[in-house]
Structures are given as C-alpha cells and as structure tokens.
N, C-alpha and C positions, 0 to 999 in steps of 0.2 A: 504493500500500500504506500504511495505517493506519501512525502511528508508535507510541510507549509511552506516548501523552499519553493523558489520562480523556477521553474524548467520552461516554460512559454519559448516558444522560438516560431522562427516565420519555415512554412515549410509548402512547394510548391508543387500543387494539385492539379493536372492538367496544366492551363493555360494560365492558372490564380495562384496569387500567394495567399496562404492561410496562414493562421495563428491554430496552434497544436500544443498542450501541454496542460502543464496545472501549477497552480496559484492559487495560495494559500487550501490546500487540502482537497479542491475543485478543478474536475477537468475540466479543461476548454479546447474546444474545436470549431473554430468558426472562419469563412473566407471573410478579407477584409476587402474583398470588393477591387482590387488593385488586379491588373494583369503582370505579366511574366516583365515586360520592360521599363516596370516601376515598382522595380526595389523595393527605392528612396521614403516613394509614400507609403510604401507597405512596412515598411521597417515604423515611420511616424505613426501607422494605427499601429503596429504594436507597442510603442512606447505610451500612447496615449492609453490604453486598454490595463496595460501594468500597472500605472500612476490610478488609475480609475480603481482598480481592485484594491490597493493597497489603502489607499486615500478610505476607501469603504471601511478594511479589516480594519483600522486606527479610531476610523467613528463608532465601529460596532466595539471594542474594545474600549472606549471611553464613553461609548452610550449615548452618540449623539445619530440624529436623523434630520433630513429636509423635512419642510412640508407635505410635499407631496408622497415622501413616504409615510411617514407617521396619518397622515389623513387615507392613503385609500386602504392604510391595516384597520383605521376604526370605520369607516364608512362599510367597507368587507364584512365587518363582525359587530355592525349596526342592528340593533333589533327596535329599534325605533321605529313609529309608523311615518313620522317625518323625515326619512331617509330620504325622498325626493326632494326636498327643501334642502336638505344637510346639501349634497351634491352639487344643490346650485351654490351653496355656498363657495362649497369647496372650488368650485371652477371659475368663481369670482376671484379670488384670492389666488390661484395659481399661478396669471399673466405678472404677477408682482412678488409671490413670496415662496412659488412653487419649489425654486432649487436650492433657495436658502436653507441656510442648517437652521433649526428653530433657537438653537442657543445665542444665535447672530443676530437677532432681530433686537433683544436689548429691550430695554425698557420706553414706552416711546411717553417722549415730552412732547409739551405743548408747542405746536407746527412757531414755524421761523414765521416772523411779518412780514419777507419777502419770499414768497411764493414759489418764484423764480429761481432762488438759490435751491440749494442741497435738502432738502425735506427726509424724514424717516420715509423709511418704503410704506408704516402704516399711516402715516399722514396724509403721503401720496394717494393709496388707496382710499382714504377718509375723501379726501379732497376730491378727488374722480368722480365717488359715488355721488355725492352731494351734488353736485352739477348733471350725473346723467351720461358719465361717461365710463368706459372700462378699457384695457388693453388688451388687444389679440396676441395669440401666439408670439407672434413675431415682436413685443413689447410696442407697438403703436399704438396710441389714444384715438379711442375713436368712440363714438357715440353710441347707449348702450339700445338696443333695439330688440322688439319680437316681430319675428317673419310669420304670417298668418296668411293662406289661400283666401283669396278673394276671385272666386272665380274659377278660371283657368290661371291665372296671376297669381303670382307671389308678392305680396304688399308689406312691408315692411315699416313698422311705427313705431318710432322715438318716444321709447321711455323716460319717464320726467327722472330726477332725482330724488336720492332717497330721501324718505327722513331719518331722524335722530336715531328713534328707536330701530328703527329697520337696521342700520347700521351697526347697532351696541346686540343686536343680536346675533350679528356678525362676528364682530371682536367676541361675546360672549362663545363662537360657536368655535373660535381660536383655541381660547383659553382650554375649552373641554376637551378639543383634540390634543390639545399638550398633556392636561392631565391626565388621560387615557395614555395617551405616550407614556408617560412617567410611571404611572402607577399600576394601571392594566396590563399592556404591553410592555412593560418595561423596555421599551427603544429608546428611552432617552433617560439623561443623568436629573437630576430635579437639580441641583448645583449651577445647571448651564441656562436654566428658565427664569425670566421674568416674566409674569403676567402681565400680559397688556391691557392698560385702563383706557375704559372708555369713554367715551364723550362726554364731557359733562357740559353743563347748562354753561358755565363761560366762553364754549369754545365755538357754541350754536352759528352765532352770528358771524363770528371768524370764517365758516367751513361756509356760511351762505346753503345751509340746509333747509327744504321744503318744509313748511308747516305740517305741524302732524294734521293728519284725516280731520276732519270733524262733523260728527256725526250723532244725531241726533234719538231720543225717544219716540213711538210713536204717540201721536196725539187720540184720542179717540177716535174720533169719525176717520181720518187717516186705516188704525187697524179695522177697522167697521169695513170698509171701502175694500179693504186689500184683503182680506179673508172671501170678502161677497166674489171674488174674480178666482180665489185657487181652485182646486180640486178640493177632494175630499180631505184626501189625506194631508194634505198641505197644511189646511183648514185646520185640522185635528192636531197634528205637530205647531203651530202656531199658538193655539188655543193655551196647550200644554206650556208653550216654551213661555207665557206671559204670565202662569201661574206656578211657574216653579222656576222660573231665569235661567232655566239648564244650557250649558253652552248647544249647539248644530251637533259635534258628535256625540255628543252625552244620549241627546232625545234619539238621534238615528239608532244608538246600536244599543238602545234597554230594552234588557232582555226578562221574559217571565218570571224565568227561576228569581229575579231578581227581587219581585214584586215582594213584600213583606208586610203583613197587620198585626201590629200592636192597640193592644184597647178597642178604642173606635176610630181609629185611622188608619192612613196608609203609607207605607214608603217603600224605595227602590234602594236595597244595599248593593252598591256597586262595586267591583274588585276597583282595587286600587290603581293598578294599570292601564285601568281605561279612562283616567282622570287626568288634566292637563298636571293637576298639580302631586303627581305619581311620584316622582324623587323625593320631593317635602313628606310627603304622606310615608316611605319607602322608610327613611331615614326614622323619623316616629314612631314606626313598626306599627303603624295602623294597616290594617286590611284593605277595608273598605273605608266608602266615602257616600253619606245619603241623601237622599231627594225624597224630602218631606214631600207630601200633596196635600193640596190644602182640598175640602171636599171636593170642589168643582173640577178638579183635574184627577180625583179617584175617581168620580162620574165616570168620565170621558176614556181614563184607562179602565174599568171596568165593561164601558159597552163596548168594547173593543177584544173581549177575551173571546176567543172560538174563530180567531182569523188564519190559523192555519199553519201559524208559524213560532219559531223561536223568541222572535223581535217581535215587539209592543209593536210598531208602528212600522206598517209595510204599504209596497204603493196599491192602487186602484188593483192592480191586475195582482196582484201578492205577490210579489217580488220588494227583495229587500232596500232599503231609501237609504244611499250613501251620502246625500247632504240635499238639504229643502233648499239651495239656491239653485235649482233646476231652471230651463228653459219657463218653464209654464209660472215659475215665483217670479222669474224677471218683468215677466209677459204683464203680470200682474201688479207687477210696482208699475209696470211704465204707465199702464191703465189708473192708476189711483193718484200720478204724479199729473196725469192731467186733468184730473179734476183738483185736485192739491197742489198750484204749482211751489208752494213755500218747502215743498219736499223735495227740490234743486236747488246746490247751490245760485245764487243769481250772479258773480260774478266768473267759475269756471264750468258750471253746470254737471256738476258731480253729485252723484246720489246724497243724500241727507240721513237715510236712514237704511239697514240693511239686518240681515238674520239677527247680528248681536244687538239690533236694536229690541229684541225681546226680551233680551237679560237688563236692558237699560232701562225700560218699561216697567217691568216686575220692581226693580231697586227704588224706582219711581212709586209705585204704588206702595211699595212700604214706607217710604219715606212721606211720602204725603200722609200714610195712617200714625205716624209718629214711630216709628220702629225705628230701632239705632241703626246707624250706617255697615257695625259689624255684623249683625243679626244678618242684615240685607245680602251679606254678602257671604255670609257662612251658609245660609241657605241658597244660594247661586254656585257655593263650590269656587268662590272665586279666592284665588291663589294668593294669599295676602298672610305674611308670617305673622302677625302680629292675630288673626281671626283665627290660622291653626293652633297657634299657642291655647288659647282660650279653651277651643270645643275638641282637642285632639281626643279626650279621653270623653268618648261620646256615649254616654246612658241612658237607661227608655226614659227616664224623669227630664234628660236633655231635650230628647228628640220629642217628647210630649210637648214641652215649654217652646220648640223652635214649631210645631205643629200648627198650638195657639196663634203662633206669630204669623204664619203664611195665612191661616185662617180669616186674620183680619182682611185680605180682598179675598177673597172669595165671591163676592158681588158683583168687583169691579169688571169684570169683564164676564157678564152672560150670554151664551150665544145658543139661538136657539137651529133648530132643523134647518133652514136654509141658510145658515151662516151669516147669522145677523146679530153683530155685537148691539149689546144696549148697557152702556156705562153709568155707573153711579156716580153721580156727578155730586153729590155731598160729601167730596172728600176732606181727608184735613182734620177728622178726629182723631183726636192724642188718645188711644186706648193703651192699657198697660196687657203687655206677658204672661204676667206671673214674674216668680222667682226662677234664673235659669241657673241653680246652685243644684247639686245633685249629680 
C-alpha cells in the first residue's frame, strides 16, 4: 500500500500526457488535457494539481474549509423543509465568498464611507443586495433578475433590492453553516471563526436598503368580500386561520390524530417539528406546540370530520392543500381589491394584505378584546423568546386559561353557509382571563 509521499509524475497515454500516481494516500489518474508536444503545460497542471492536494491535506489537518465546501456538506445532510431557500442562499453568497477559506473572512466592520475603496467581501455583498444587484460566475455585477415564460418568450424582470431582514437572514444562514462546520461536521477549527454580525439599524440608511413590506390586517367587510369569492375550502382554512392566527403551514398540514379534548374544548397538539419555532421548542425539550380553538373554529373543525383523509383541511376534490395562496386566493384578493381599493398600496401598488394577514387579524381581535400582547401571541405560536419562556411548561389549567382567552372572539367573525362574514362591531371590551398560574 502507497504511503503519503508524492509519487504523481506526468506519464504519456496515446497522444496525452496524464498525471498517474498518488498523493497523500490517494491514487490519481487523470489526463491533463495537454497533447504529446506540450510538455511545458503539462508538467504546469501537474505542479498546479500537487500544490492543490497538498494546500487541501494542511487545511484538513488544521480544520479549515471554503464556503463552498462546508455549505454543500450541510445543505447534502439538510433535513430542513427550507432547503430550497437554504440553496438560494447559498448561491447568493458563492459569486463573493465561495472559495474563501471561512477562517478569512474575519470579523466584518462597519463598511468604509467611500464605497469605492476596498470594502469587506460581506459589505460588498451587503451592499449589492440592497440595490438589487448580485455577481455571476465570472465575478461581474450585474442586476439580480427572475426569467419567467411569457408566452413562447423568455421575459426576464429586475428584482428590486432586499431588505434589512431579508438580508440578516442571510448573514444568519452564514453563521449556521459555520457552526454546523465547526461542531456537526467538524471541517473547520472554531479558533479560525468569527461570526459575522448583522445589520443593524445604524447601518440601514448607509447600505440604502428597501423599506421593509408593509402590510396590513384585514378590515371586516375586506374579509367578508374575500371569503364571499374563495372556494370552499379556502373559505374554511381562512375562517380557521382568523380564529386561531395559525401560520399557512400550520393550518395546511393538521393532522386528526392531532385533534385533542380537554373538558369542554378543543385543541390540536402538534409535534414540535412542524412549528417555525422547532429549535427554540427542541432546545426546551418541549414536544409539542398547541392550537387552542376557540368554539367557532371546533364548529368548523368538527363539521369537517369524515373527509376522507389524514389532514383537517383538504381541497374541493380531497387532495391535500400545500398553501391557501393558490391561483383561485389570488383570483380572489384581486376581486375584493376592487371593490377595496385602500387594499393597494397607492404609491407602488403592492398588495396590503396577504395569508399572514390572518394571524394579524386574530392579534387584532384580541387586542381590541383587551388581551395582552403575549397571550396574542403565544396563542399564534409566534416565535418570540420572551412568550416561550412564560408558557414552555404548558398544563391543562394553562391551556384552559389560554382557551378562555381565544374564546373572547369567538363572535367576531360569524360566517354563515354561503360564506358571509357578519362582525361584531362592539369591540373594545376589556374582559379578564382568569388567572394563567398553574
């Protein structure tokens, strides 16, 4: 058996010179693409191929890796459902940080006031996204674009620039690949990493980043209008998602087994994996995560049992509903925006309201009943450390006290057989809880 020594030499096969031998403990046999009456160049890929392997064994032996290594071993052994987001990340960040060693990149400070000079490579990329720009392969800037068939045509539309957060999820999605580097994979040394900090509110104006989204609750007549246009099911998933603020994948994939009655109510115990906020929950050693129902949304999930399937809420024809922003919801907002037009922006003409404006709605309706802001939001499942701290250790005397609380709308949104919402417009009583000790 070969030891770690370089035996590699150039050796000619036919009309090519090949590279033949072994380095560090691995054979190599491969043509370097050179003919018989170039040596010269053949001898340069072998020295380049040497310097490459050896340059490798010294990083594996001190633990360091590029980007692009360390990203496509965690994206490979990703079990994430956001793996196609991860990717896009990842191939954002490639034109800029791909062949860097991650130890190189250093801690990044606050970008230079001349723009023009020498920038961190994450500045650069700060700086890029924020405008709407990205680098191809070949490292040119150029403007970031989706090509979409129009036709028999390929049409091609300039994407605006990110914003803030869109970006710090990025950096965020850095950071997690290092530490999976570091501590999963062990490819890299924790010694040679700085984390890289994200954007913060001082730097906003600097980078000239897009305003975030802004987007609105429904108003009554609004959801009245936009339920009277869905389907059934739509209807149904809507109805639900205004009395329990569950996020789009929450409502899609609850499942029966899930379904559970305590006392005189009802809830959905859901595994913890199926929840955005699964690591937080994971780390707590909590299981599950619940979706109280206030009665009018047990109604609605109870006239709904004998449909035939595993999932609560399936389409017209019973197949299963991968997200209510379908064809026919769009169809349906565009229809309600014109009788609504305060549901566009008036200056870019961007939608106002959208699926998460259900959980906005819901947060809305308890805030208008006097319920605290955490209550609203521990009952929404919304991801906030400060709300898990409180309810992690969740008991039926809890989930009784959070029951009472969703219970207070229960009114606000009645809809009856032809999907006619009728709002109770006496809102704005301060009702108490109860005690949520226990």
């Amino acid at each position: 058996m070969p030891n770690s020594s370089n035996t590699l030499k150039l050796k000619l096969v036919g009309k090519n010179w090949w590279i033949d031998g072994y380095i560090n403990g691995a054979r190599i046999r491969q043509s370097t693409g050179r003919a018989k009456e170039q040596e010269d160049k053949a001898k340069l890929e072998l020295a380049k191929l040497i310097a490459e392997k050896e340059s490798k064994k010294e990083r594996v032996e001190k633990k360091e890796a590029t980007f692009n290594e360390v990203a496509l071993n965690f994206i490979s052994m990703s079990k994430n459902k956001s793996v196609g987001q991860q990717a896009g990340y990842i191939e954002d960040l490639k034109p800029y940080i791909g062949d860097m060693l991650m130890s190189s990149l250093g801690a990044r400070p606050y970008p230079r006031a001349d723009l023009d000079g020498e920038q961190h490579v994450i500045n650069q990329f700060i700086w890029d996204q924020a405008k709407g720009l990205t680098r191809n392969e070949e490292g040119k800037t150029m403007r970031r674009e989706k090509v979409f068939r129009n036709g028999k045509h390929l049409t091609a539309l300039y994407k605006k620039g990110m914003t803030v957060s869109t970006i710090n999820k990025k950096i965020q999605f850095l950071n997690s690949v290092a530490t999976a580097g570091i501590e999963r994979h062990q490819m890299m040394d924790s010694s040679g990493w700085t984390k890289i900090r994200e954007v913060d509110e001082n730097e906003v104006e600097y980078f000239g980043f897009n305003p975030e989204g802004f987007k609105l609750a429904f108003e009554p007549e609004w959801l009245h209008t936009l339920m009277s246009f869905l389907p059934k099911y739509l209807a149904d998933m809507a109805l639900f998602s205004v009395h329990t603020g569950q996020r789009d994948a929450v409502v899609c994939n609850l499942k029966w087994d899930w379904l559970k009655q305590e006392d005189n109510y009802y809830f959905f115990q859901v595994p913890y994996k199926r929840m955005k906020s699964a690591k937080k929950l994971k780390k707590d050693k909590q299981k599950y995560e619940y979706v109280i129902l206030n009665d009018r949304a047990r109604d609605l999930v109870l006239s709904l049992r004998g449909n035939g399937s595993e999932n609560v809420f399936v389409k017209d024809d019973g197949s299963a509903v991968e997200k209510q922003m379908v064809t026919s919801w769009l169809t349906a907002r565009k229809k309600t925006e014109e009788k609504f037009p305060e549901m566009v922006d008036d200056e870019d003409g961007s939608h106002l309201v959208d699926v998460h404006s259900f959980k906005r709605t819901f947060v809305n309706a308890l805030d208008n009943e006097g319920v605290e802001e955490t209550v609203a939001h521990k009952l929404s499942n919304h991801a906030i450390q400060g709300v898990h701290d409180k309810y992690k250790n969740m008991t039926p005397k809890k989930r009784k006290w959070l029951y009472n609380c969703v219970q207070q709308i229960n009114d606000a949104y009645n809809v009856g057989p032809k999907v006619r919402l009728h709002y109770d417009s006496d809102l704005g009583r301060k009702k108490s809880c109860g005690n949520a000790s226990g």
